[in-house]
VEXLUM-387838 format. One record per atom (N, C-alpha, C): residue in one letter; x, y, z. Coordinates in steps of 0.001 Angstrom, whole numbers, plus 524288, in hexadecimal, padded with zeros to 5 digits. Each point is the difference from the previous one (the first is absolute). Layout:
// residues N
AXYZ ...
// end
This chain:
// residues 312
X19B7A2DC699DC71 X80382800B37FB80 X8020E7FAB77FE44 X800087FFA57FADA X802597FAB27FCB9 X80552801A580382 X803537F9CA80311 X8045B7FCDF7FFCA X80448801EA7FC80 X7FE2A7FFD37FB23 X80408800447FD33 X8015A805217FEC5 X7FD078042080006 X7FED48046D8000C X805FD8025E805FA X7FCE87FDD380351 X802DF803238063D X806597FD7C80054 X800417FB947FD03 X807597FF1D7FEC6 X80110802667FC90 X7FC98801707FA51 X803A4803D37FE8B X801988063280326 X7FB33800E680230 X7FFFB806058032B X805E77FEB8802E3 X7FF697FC4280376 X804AC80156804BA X8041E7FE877FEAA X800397FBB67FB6C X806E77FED87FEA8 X801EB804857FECC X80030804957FBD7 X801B38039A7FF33 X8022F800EA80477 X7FC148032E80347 X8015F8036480585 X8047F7FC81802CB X8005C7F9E680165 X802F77FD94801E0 X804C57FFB87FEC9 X7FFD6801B57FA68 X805B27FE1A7FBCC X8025F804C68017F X7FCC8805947FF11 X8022480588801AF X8032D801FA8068B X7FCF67FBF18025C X8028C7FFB780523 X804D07FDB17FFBD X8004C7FA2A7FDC6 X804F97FDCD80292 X8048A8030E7FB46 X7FD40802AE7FC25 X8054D801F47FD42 X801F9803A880408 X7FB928032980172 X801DF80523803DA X804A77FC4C80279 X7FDD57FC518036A X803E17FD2480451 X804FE7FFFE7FE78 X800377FB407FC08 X8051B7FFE47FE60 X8030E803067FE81 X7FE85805A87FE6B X800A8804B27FDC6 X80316800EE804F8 X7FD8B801DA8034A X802B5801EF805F2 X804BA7FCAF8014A X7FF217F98F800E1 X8047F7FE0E7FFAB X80398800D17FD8D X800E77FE5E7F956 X803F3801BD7FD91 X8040680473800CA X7FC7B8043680292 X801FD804EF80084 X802607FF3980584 X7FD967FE6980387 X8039C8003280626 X8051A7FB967FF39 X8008F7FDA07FAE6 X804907FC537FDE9 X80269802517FD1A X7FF9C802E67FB9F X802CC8036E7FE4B X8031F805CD803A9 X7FC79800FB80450 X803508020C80259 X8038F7FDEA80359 X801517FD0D8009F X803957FB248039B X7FDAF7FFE0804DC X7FACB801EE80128 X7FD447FD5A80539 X7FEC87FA1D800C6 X803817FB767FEC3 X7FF667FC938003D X7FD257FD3F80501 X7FFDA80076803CD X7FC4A7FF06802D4 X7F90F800098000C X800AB804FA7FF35 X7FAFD802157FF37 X7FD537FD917FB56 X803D0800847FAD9 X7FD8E7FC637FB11 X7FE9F7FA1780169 X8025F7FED180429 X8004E7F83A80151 X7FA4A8001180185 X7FF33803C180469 X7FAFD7FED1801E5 X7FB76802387FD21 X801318039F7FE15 X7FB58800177FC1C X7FE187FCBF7F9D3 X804177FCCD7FFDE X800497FC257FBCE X7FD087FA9E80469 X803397FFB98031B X7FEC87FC6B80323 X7F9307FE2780094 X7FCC680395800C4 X7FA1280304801C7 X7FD357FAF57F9C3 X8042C800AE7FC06 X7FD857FF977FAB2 X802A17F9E57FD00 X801A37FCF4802C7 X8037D7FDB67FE2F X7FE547FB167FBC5 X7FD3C7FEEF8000C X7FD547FC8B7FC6A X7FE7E802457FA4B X8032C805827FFB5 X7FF658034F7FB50 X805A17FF0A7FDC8 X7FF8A800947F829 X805367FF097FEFC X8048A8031D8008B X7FF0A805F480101 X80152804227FFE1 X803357FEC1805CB X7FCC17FFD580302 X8014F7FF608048E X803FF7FBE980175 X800487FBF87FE66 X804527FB498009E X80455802747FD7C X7FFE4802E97FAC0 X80491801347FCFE X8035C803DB802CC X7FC0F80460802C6 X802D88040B8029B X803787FE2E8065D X7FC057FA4D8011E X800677FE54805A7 X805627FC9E7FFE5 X8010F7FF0A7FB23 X805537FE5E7FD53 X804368020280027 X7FF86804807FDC9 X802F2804B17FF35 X801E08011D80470 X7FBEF8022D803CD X8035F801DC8049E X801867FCCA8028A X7FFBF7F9F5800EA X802BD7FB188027D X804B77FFD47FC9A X7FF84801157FB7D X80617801507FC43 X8037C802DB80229 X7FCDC8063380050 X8033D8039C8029C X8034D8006B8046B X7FAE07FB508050D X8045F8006C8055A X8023E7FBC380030 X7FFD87FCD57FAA0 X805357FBF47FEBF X7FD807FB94803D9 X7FD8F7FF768005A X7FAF37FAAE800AA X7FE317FBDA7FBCE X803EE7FE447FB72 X7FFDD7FE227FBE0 X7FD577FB407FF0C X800137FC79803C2 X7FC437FBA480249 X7FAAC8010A7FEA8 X7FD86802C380410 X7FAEA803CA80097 X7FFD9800667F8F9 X801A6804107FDF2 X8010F803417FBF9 X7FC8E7FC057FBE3 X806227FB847FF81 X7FBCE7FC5B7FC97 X7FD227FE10800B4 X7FCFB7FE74803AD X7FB167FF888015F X7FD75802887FE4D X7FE348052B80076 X7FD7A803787FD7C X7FF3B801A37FB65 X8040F7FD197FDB5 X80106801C07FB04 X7FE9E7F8477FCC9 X7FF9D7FEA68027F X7FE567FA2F7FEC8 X7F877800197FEF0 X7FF4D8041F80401 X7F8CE7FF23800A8 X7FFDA803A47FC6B X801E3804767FF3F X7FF45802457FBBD X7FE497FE087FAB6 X8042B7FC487FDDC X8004B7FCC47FCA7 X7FABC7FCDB7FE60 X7FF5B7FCC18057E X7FADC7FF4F7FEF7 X7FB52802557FF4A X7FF728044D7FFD7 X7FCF480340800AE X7FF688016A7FA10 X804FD800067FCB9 X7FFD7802757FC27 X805EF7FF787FDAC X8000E7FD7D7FC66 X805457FCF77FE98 X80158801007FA23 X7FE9B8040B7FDC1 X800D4802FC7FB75 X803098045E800E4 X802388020B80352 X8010080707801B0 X807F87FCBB801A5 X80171802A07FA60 X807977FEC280027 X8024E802508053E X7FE1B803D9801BD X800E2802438045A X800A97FCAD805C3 X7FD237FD2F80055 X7FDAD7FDC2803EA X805057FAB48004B X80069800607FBF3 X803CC7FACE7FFAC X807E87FFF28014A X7FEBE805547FEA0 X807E98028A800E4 X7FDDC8024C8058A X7FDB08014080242 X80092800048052B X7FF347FC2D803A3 X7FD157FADE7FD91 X7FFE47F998803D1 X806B27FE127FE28 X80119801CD7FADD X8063F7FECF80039 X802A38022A80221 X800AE805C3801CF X80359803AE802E2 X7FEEB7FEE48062C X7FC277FCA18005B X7FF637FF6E80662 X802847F9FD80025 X7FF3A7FCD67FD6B X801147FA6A80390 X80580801957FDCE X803C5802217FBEA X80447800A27FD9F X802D980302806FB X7FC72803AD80143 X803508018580366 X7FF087FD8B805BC X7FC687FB698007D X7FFD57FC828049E X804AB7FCC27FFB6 X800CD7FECA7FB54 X804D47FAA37FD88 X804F0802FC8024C X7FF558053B8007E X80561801EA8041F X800A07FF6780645 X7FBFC7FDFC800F8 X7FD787FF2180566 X803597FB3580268 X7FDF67FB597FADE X801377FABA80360 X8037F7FCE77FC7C X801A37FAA680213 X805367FCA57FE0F X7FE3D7FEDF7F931 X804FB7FEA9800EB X800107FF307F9DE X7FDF27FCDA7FF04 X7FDE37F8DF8035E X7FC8B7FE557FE9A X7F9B1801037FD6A X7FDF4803DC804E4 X7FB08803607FDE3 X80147802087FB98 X80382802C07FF71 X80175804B17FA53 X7FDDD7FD3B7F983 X8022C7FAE980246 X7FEB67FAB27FB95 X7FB747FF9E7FF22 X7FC5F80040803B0 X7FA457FFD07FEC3 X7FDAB803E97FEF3 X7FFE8805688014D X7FE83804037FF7A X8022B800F17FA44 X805447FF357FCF0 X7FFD5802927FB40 X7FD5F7FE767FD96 X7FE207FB927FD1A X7FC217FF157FAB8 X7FBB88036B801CF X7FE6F8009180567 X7FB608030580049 X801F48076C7FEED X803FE802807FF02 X801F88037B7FED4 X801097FFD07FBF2 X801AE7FDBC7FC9C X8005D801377FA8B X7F8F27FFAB7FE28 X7FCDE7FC7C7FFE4 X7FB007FE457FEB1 X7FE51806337FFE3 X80019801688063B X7FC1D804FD7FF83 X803A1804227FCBC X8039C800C97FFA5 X801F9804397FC61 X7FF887FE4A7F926 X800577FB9A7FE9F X7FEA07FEE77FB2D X7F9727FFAE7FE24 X7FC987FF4D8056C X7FA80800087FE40 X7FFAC8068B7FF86 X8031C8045080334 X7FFA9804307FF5F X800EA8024C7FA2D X803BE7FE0B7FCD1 X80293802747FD1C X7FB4B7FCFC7FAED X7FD2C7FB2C7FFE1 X7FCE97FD4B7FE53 X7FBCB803137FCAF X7FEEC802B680706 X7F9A98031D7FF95 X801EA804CC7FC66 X804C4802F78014A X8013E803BA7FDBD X8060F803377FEDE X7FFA97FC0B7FB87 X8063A800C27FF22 X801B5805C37FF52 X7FB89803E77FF94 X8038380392801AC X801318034B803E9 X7FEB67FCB7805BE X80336802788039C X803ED7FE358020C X8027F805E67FF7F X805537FFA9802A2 X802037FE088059C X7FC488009B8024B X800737FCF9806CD X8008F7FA047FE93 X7FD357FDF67FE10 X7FFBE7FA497FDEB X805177FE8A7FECB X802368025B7FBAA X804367FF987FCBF X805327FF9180518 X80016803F080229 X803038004C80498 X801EA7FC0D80241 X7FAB07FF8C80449 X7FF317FB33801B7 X802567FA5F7FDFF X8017E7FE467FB23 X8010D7FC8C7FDEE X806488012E7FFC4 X7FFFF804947FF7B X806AA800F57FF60 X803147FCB6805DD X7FB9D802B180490 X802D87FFFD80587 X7FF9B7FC4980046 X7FBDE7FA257FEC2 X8017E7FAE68006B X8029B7FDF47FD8D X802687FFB97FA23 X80356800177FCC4 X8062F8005380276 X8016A8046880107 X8052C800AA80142 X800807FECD806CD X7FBC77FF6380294 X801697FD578068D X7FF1A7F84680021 X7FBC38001A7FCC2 X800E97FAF88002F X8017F7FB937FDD7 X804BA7FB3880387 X8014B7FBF77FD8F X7FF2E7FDCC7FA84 X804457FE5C7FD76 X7FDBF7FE4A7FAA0 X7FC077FC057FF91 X801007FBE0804FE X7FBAD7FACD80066 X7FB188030E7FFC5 X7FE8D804DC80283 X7FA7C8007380031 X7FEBE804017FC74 X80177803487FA9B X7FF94801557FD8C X801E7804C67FEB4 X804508008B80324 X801EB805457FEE0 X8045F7FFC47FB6E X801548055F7FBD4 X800EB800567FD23 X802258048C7FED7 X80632800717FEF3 X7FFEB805DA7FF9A X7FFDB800467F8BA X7FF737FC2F7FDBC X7FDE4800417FB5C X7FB088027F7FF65 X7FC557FD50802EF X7F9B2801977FFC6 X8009280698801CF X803A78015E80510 X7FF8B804FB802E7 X800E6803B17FC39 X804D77FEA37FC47 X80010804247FB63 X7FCCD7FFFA7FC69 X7FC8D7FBB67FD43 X7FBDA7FFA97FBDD X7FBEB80438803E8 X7FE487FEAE802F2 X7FB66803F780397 X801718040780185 X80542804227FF31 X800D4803718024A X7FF5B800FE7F909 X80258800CA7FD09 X7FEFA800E37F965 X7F9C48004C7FFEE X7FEA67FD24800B0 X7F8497FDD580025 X7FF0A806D580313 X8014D800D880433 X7FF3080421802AB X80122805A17FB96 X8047A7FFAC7FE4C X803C2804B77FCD8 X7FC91800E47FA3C X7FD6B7FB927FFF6 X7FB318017A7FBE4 X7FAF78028F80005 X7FE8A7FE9080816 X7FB588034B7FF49 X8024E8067F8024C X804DC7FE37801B5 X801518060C801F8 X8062F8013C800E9 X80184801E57FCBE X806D78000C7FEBA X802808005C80462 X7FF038057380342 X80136802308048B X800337FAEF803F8 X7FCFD7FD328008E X7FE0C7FCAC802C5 X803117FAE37FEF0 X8021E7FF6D7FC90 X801ED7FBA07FD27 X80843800938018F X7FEFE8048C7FE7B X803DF800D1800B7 X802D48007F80654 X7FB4D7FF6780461 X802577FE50803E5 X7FDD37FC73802CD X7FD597FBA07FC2A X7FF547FAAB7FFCA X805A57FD1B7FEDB X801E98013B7FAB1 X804047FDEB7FF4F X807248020B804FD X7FF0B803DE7FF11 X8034B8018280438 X8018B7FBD78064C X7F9918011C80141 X801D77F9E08038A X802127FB668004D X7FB857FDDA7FB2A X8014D7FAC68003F X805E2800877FE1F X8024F8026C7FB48 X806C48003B800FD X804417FFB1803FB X7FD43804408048C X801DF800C380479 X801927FC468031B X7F9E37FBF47FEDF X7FF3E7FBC9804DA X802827FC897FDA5 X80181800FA7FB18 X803447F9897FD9E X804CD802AA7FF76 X801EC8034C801C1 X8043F801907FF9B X80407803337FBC3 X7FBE38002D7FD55 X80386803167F9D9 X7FD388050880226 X80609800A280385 X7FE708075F800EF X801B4802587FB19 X803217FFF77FA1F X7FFB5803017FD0C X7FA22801757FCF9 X7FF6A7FAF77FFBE X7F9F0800CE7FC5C X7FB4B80435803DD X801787FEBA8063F X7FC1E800A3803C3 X800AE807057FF44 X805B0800C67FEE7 X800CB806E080110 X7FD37803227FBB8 X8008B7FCA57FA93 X7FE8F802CF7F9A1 X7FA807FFEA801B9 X7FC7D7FCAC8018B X7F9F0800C3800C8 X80027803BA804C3 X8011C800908032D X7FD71805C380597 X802EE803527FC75 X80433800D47FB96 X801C3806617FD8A X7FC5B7FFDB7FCB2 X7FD8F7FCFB7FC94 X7FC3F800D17FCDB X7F928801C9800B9 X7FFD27FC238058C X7FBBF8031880327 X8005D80666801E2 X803A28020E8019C X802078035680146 X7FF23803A97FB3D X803A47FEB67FD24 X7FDB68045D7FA8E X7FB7A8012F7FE7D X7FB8E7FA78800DF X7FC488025F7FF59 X7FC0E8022F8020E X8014C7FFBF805C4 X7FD3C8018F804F9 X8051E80224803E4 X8012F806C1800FF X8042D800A780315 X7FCFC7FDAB80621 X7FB507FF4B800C7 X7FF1D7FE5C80594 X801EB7FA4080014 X801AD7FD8B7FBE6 X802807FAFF801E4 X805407FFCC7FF7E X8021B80458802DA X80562800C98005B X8029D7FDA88054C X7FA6B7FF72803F5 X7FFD17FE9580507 X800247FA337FEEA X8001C7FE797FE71 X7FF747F7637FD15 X8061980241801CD X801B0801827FBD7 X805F68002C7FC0F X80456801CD80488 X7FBEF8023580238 X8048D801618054C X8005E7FC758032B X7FC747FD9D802D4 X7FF447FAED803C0 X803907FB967FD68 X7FE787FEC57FA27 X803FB7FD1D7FCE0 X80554800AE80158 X8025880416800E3 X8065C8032B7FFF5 X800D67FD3D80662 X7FC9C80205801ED X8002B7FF9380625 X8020D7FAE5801E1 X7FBA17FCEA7FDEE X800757FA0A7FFEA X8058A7FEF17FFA0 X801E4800A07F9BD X804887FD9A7FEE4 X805BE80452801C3 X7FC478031780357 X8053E801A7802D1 X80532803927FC83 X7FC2D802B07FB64 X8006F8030D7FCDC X7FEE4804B78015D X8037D8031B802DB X7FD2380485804CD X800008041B7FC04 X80533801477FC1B X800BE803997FD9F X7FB23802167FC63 X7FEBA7F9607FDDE X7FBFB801EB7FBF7 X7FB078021E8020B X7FECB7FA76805A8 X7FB9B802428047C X7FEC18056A80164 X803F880338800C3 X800848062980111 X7FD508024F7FB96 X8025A7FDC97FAE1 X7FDEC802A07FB77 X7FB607FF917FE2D X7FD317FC4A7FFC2 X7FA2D7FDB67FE99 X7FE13801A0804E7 X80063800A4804EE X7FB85802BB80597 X80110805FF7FEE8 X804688029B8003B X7FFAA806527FF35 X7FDF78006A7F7DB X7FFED7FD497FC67 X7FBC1800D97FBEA X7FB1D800F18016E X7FE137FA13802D6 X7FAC0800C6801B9 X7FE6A80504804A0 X8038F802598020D X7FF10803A3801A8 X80012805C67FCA4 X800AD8002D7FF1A X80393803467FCCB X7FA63800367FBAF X7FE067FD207FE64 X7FAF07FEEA7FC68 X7FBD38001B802D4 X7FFFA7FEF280516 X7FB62800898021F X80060802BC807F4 X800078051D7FF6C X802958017B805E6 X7FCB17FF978030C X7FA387FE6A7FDD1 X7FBF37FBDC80450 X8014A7FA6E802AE X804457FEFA7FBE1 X8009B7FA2A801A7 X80332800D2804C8 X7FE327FFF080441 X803257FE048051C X802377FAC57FFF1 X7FCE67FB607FDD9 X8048D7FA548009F X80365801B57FD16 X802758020E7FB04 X804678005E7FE4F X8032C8027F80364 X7FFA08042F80278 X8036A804FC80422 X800B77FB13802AF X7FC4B7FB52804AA X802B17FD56802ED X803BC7FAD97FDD6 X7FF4C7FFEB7F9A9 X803F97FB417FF23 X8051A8026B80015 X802718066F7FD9E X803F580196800EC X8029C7FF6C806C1 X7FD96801B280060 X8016A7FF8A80616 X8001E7F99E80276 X7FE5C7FDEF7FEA1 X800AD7F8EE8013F X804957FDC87FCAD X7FFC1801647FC0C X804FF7FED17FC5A X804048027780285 X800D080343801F3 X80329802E880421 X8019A7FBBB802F9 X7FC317FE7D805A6 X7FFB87FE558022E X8026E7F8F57FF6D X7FD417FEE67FC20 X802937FBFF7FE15 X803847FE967FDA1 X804EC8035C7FDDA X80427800AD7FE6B X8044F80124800A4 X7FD18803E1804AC X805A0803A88015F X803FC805AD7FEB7 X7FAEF7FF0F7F955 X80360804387FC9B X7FCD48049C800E5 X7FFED803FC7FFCA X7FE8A805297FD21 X7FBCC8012D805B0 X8041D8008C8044C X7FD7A800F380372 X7FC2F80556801D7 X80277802FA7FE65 X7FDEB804CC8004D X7FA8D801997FD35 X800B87FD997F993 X7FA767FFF87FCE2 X7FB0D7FD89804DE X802E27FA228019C X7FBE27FCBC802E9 X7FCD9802668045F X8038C802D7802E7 X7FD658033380622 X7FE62803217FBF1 X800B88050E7FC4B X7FC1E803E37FEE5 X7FBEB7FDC07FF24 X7FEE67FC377FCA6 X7FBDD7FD087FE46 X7FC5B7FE608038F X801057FD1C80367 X7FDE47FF4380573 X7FDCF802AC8039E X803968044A800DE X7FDF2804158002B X7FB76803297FD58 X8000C7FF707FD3B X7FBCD803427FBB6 X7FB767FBF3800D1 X800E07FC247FF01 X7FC107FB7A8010F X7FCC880091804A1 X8037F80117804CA X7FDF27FF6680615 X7FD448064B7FFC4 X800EE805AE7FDA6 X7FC878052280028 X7FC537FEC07FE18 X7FE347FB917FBAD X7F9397FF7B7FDC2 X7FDC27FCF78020A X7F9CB80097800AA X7FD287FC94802AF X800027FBCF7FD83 X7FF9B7FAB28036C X8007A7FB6F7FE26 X7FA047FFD37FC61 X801657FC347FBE5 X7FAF87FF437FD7B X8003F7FA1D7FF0C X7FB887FD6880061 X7FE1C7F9A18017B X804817FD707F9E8 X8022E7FC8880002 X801AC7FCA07FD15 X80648802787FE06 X800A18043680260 X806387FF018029F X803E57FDE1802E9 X80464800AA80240 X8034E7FD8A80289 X7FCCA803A480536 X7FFF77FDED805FA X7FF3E80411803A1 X8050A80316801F8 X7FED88048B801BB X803E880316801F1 X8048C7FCA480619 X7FC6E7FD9680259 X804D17FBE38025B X802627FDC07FD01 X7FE297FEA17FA96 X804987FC7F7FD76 X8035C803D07FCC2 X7FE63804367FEAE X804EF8048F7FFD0 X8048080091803E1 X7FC47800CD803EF X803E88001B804E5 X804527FD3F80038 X7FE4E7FB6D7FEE2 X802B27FA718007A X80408800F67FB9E X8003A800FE7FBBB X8037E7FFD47FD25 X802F48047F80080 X7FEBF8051E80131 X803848032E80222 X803AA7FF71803DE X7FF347FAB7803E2 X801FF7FE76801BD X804D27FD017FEB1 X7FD647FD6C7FB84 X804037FB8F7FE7A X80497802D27FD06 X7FE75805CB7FD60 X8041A8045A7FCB4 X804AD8013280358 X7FC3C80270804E9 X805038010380535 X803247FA5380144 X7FD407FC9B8005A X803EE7FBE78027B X804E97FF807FC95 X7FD957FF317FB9D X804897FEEC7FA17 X80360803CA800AF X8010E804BE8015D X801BB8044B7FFDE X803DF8009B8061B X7FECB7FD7F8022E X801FF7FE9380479 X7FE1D803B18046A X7FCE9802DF7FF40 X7FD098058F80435 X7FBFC7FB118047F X802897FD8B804A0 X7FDDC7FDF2802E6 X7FAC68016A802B8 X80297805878022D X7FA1D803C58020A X7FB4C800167FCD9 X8013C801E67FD65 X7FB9C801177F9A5 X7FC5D7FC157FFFC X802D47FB1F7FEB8 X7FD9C7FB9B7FEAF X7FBAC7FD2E80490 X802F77FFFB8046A X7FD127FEB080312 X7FAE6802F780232 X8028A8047180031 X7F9E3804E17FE05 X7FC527FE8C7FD5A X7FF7B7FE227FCA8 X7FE577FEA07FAC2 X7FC997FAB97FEE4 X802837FC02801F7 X7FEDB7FAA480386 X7FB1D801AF8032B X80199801F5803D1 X7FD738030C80487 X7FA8C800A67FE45 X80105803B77FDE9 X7FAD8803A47FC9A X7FBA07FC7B7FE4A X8039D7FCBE7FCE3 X7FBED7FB337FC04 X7FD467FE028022F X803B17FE96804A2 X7FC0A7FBC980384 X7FADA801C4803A9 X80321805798013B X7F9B6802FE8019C X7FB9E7FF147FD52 X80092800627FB3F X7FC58801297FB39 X7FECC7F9D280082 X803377FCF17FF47 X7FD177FA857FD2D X804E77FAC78057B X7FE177FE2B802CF X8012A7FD808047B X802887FB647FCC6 X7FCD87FED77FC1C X800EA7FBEE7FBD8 X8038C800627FCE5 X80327804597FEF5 X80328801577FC6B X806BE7FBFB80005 X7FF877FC147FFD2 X8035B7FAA87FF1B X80625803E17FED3 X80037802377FD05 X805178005A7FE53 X800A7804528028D X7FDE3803EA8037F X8006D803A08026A X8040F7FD2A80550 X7FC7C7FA3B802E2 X800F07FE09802E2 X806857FDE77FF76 X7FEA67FF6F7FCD7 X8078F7FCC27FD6C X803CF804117FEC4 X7FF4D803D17FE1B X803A7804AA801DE X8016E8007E80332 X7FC4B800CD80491 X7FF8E803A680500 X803A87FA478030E X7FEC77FB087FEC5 X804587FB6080217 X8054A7FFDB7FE47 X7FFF1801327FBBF X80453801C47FEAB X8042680398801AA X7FD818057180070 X802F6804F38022C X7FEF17FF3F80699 X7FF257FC83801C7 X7FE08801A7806C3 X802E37FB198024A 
// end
């Protein structure tokens, strides 16, 4: 058989395989089998797919070093894809939390670069856009931060997506300190999305605005009686306040009868704040019960530990 003939026959078949591959990977990464995705990326690694994902999950177990690395060969591999570029910024951005502020100095121009070549390739993503905000309002004015620029790019954002814009700007307010302006953007998000009532509440929380906090977490409940994080911010606002004790334990309660579901608070950290309701309340027994409990559940549970030093 003609040469040229038998590479076309088997490239196909070859190309159909490693999609299968990567196919399987993606999926044992999307289900958070991160292990399992490492080594089966691992098997393939001189593939681009494979460095990007082999990235990702060095992202995930906060291996940010690694991360950009991976996300560096990527690059070479293929240095057109905006994507590729807000995650080599979101990794060395979050190594620069790692080490002294000397390093930090060298590492930023290389953090802004990759988020502006991101936003370059494709100004209209929003990860990109982001990205520029979070270097913007964290870093020094010598090295280019700007909460001028942070608000031009959060607007830049509110154009390709209001909702989105609107808690673009919210931050950067926040982080520069004009909590009035910061409150009118999360109520305006809010109006137009009741699921971002949970922003607007964390907002309250923050500034230690419990009254309103109560009111924006029981909305979002109240609008959505799937939402379990709202049921546990009442009850933490509880916890963290002091006030409206009784709402807080029912809440908590109600919280701790449903099965936990992934990207909630865990039920030790219910615990934990049921704890902190009784202590406020002055019910010693209770609390330490409660303490108790958490720590069964989660050994790690820090503020469980500081109670329980507290009352003992």
């Amino acid at each position: 058989m003609n040469k040229k003939w038998l590479i076309m026959l088997l490239f196909p078949l070859s190309g159909a395989i490693m999609a299968q591959s990567q196919s399987k990977g993606i999926e044992l990464y999307e289900e958070g089998q991160l292990d399992a995705a490492k080594d089966f990326f691992a098997k393939n690694s001189s593939s681009e797919t494979a460095n990007y994902y082999l990235g990702r999950i060095a992202f995930d177990k906060e291996e940010f070093r690694k991360a950009a690395d991976y996300f560096e060969e990527v690059i070479d591999m293929n240095d057109q894809k905006s994507d590729y570029y807000v995650w080599l910024g979101n990794s060395i951005g979050s190594y620069a939390g790692e080490v002294n502020f000397f390093r930090q100095g060298v590492l930023a121009p290389k953090i802004k670069s990759a988020y502006e070549k991101a936003v370059s390739l494709d100004p209209e993503s929003i990860d990109a856009h982001w990205g520029l905000i979070e270097y913007y309002t964290q870093a020094p004015g010598i090295l280019g931060g700007s909460w001028q620029k942070a608000e031009e790019t959060a607007k830049t954002i509110k154009k390709l997506d209001v909702l989105e814009g609107h808690n673009a700007l919210a931050t950067v307010y926040q982080r520069q300190e004009e909590y009035d302006k910061a409150e009118k953007e999360y109520i305006a998000a809010a109006e137009l999305d009741k699921r971002r009532l949970l922003n607007l509440g964390f907002y309250y929380q923050r500034r230690e605005k419990y009254d309103q906090a109560f009111s924006a977490f029981e909305s979002a409940y109240e609008n959505d009686p799937n939402n379990l994080s709202a049921l546990y911010q009442i009850g933490r606002t509880s916890a963290l306040s002091g006030m409206q004790s009784e709402k807080g334990i029912n809440s908590l309660k109600k919280y701790l009868s449903m099965d936990w579901r992934a990207g909630t608070p865990s039920h030790a950290g219910a615990l934990m704040r049921l704890g902190m309701i009784y202590e406020k309340r002055g019910d010693k027994p209770t609390a330490i019960d409660h303490y108790e409990r958490s720590l069964m559940q989660d050994p790690e549970m820090d503020e469980a530990k500081k109670g329980l030093s507290r009352l003992k």
